[in-house]
C-alpha positions as CSV (number, residue, x, y, z in Angstrom):
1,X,77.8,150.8,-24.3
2,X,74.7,150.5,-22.1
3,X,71.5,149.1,-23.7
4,X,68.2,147.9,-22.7
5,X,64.7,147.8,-23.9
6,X,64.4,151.8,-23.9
7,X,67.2,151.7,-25.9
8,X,66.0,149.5,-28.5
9,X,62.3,151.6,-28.1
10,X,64.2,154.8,-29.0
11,X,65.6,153.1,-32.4
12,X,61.7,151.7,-33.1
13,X,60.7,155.3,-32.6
14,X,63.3,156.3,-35.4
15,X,63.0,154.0,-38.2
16,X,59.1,152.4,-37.8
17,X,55.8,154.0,-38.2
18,X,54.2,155.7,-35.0
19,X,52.7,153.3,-32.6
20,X,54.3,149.6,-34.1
21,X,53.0,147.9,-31.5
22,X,54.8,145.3,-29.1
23,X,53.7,142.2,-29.5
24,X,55.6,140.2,-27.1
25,X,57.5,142.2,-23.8
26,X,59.7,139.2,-23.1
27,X,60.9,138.8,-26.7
28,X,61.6,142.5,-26.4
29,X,63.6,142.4,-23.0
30,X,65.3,139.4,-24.7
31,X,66.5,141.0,-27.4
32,X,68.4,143.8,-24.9
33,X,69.5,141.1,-22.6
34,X,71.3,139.0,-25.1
35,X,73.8,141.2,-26.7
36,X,75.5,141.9,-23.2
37,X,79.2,140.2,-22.7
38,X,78.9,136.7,-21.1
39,X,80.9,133.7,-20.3
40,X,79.9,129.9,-20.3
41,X,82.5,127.6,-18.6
42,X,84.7,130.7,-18.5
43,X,84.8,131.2,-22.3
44,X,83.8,134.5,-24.0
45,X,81.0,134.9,-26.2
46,X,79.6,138.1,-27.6
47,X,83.1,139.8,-26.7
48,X,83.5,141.7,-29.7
49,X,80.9,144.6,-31.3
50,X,79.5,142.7,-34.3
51,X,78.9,139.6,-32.3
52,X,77.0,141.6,-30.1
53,X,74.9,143.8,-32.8
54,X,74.5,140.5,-34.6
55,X,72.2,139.5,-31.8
56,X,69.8,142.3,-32.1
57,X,68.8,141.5,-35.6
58,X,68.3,137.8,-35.2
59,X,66.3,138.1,-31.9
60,X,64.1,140.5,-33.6
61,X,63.7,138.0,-36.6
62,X,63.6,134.9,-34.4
63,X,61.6,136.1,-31.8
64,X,59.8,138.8,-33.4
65,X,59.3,141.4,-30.7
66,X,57.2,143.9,-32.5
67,X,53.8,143.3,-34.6
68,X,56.0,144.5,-37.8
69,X,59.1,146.3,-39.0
70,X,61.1,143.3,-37.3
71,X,64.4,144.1,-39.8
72,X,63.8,147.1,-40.1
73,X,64.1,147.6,-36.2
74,X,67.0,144.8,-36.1
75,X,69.3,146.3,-38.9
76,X,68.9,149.5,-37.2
77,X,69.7,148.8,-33.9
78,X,73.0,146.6,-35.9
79,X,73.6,150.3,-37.3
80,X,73.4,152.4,-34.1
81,X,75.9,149.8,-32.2
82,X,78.3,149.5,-34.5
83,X,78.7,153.1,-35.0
84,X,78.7,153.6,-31.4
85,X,81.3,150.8,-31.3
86,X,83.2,152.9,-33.9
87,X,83.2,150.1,-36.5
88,X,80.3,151.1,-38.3
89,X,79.0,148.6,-41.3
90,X,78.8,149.2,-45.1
91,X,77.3,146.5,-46.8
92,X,76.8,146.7,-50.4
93,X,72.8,147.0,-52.1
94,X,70.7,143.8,-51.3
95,X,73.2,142.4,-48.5
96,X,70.6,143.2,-45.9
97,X,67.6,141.5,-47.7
98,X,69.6,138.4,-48.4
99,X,70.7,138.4,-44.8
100,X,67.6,139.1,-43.3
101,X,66.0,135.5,-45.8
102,X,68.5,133.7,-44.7
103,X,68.1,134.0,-40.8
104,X,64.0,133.7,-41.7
105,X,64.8,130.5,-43.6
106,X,67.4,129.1,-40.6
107,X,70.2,129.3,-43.2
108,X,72.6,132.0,-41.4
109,X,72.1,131.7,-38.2
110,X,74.0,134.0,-35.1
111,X,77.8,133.2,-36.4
112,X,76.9,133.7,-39.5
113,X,75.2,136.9,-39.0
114,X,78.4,137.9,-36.7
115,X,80.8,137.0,-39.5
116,X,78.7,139.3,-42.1
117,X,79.1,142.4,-40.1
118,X,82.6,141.9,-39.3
119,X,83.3,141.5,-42.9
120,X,80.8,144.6,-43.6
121,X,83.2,146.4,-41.0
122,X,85.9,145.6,-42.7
């Protein structure tokens, strides 16, 4: 699946008020760039879909692209991928607050958010 800052922009559109501003462009281009399949020392990381989808919601918590709606736009881009990736997520009620506190608070951080949605997928 093919995603880059317009993408993400088309989610903001859907699930934020009109005109949440972009407060940082890099952060934003970050947040695209970073899902996509890499290797370090010829070891794969972000191979699977909720590794990848994990990294849009903690970018857009870490590095807080927008001037507001930061979850909000991060859990929904999670959403859109995985369905796309046909393993769409089902968490149960306050599983997204307490995830989103926990990255904020450096207690889950990328693994952990990866390891949520798979189980979420599950």
């Amino acid at each position: 699946m093919y995603v880059d800052a317009g993408w993400i922009l088309n989610v903001q559109v859907e699930v934020s008020p009109a005109n949440t501003p972009i407060r940082d462009w890099g952060a934003l281009h970050c947040m695209a760039e970073r899902h996509k399949y890499e290797r370090i020392a010829d070891e794969p990381y972000y191979e699977e879909a909720p590794a990848r989808a994990a990294t849009f919601l903690h970018t857009a918590l870490r590095l807080r692209p927008f001037t507001d709606y930061n979850a909000s736009i991060g859990i929904a881009c999670v959403r859109a991928y995985m369905d796309a990736s046909g393993t769409p997520v089902n968490p149960k009620p306050g599983d997204w607050a307490k995830l989103v506190a926990d990255i904020r608070s450096d207690e889950a951080d990328l693994q952990e958010t990866a390891r949520l949605l798979r189980e979420w997928s599950a």
